[in-house]
N, C-alpha and C positions, 0 to 999 in steps of 0.2 A: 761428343766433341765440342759442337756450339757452347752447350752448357759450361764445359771446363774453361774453354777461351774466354765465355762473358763470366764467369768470376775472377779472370785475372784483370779485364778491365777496372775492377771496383778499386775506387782508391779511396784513401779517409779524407778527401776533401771535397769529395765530390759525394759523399752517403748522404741517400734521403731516403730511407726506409724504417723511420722510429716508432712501428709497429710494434715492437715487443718493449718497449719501454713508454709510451701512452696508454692511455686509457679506451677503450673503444669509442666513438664518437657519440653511440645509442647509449651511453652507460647512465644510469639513472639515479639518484638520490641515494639507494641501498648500494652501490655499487661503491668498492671502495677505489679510489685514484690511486692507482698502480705507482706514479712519479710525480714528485711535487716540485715547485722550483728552489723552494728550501733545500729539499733532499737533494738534486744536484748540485748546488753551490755548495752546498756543506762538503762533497767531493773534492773541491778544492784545500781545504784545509788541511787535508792530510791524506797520505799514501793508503793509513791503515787504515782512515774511514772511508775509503774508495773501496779497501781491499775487503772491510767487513758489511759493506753494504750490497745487500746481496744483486738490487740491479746496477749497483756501480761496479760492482765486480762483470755483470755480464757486458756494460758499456767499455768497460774498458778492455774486456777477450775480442769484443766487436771489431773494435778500433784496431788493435794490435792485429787480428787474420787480416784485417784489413790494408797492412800495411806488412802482410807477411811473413810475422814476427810476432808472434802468438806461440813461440816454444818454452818462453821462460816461465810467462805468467801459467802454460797447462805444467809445466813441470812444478814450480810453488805450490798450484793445485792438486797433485799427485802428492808430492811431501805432504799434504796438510791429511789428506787422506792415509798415507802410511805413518803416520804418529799414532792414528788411533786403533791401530793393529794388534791385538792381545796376542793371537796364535803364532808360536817363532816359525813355525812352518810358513805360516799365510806371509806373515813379514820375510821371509825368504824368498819367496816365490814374487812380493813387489818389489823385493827391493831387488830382485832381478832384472825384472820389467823394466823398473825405471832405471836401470843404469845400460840397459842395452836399447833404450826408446831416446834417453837424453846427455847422459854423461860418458858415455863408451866416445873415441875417437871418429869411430866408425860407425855413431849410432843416426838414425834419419832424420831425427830432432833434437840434433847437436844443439847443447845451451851453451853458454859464452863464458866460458871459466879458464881458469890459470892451471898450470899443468900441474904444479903442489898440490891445489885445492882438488883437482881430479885425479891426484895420487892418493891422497892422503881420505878422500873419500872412498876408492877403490880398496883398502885396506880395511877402512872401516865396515866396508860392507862382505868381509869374509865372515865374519861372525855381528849380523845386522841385529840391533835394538831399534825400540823408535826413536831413537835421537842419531842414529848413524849419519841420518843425513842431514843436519841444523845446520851443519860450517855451510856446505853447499849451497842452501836452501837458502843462511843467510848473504851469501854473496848475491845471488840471484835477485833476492829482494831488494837488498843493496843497490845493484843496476837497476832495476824496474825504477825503481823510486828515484834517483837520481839523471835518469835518460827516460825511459817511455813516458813514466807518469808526468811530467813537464811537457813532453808533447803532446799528450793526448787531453793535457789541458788550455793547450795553444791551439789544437786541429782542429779547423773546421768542424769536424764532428761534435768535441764536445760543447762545442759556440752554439751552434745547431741546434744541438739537445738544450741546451739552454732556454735558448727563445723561445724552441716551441715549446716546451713547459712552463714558458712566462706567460707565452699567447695563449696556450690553452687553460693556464687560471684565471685572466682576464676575460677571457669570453665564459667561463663559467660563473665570475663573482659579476657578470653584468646582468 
């Protein structure tokens, strides 16, 4: 129970734990740096190059549980994974999952969609392909990029991240 209640204290503006996104402090010459400060500023540039880098992508799932609103970006993540489904069986059985995990009314990790766009994905998933879910998938990313990812470029957190991977290439190139 402790446990559960000290993760609802965590907020994104208060995260100091940039453990999985630094280098280990012992890392030595052969060791490759995990985060550079190029690599996150270049995160600013754009949604896609946040969404295709693979620690930008986990900085910004961080931020989002963080602020308890992490359903869109794991659902986007589910779609990228059900595009690459050959078996119409296997692609049945996700494309079940994910509309009873994110898109159903009544699902626990309701995403944020218009009732068209969750009709008209509901129909397309009677007979699922991998592109059933792209309208959906693109609304969702739509939001991300237009509402989270401006926050999560304003939060404390990514400022944070910032510096310390400024501080920690200046105390390396000294």
């Amino acid at each position: 129970m402790k446990t559960r209640l000290g993760c609802l204290s965590i907020k994104s503006d208060s995260y100091n734990d940039f453990s999985e996104f630094l280098p280990p402090a012992q890392a030595g010459p052969a060791k490759c740096i995990k985060l550079s400060t190029e690599e996150v500023t270049r995160w600013a540039d754009s949604f896609d190059i946040l969404l295709s880098d693979k620690c930008g992508l986990t900085a910004f799932r961080t931020f989002l549980k963080s602020e308890f609103s992490d359903e869109n970006i794991e659902f986007w993540m589910a779609c990228e994974d059900y595009k690459k489904i050959k078996s119409p069986a296997k692609l049945m059985s996700k494309a079940e999952k994910i509309y009873k995990e994110y898109i159903d009314v009544q699902a626990p990790r309701e995403i944020n969609i218009d009732f068209r766009t969750r009709e008209e994905t509901k129909q397309g998933l009677q007979e699922p392909t991998p592109t059933s879910l792209n309208l959906v998938q693109a609304r969702v990313y739509s939001l991300m990029e237009k509402d989270s990812y401006p926050r999560f470029l304003r939060s404390k957190f990514y400022q944070d991240l910032l510096n310390k991977t400024h501080l920690h290439c200046q105390r390396k190139s000294v």
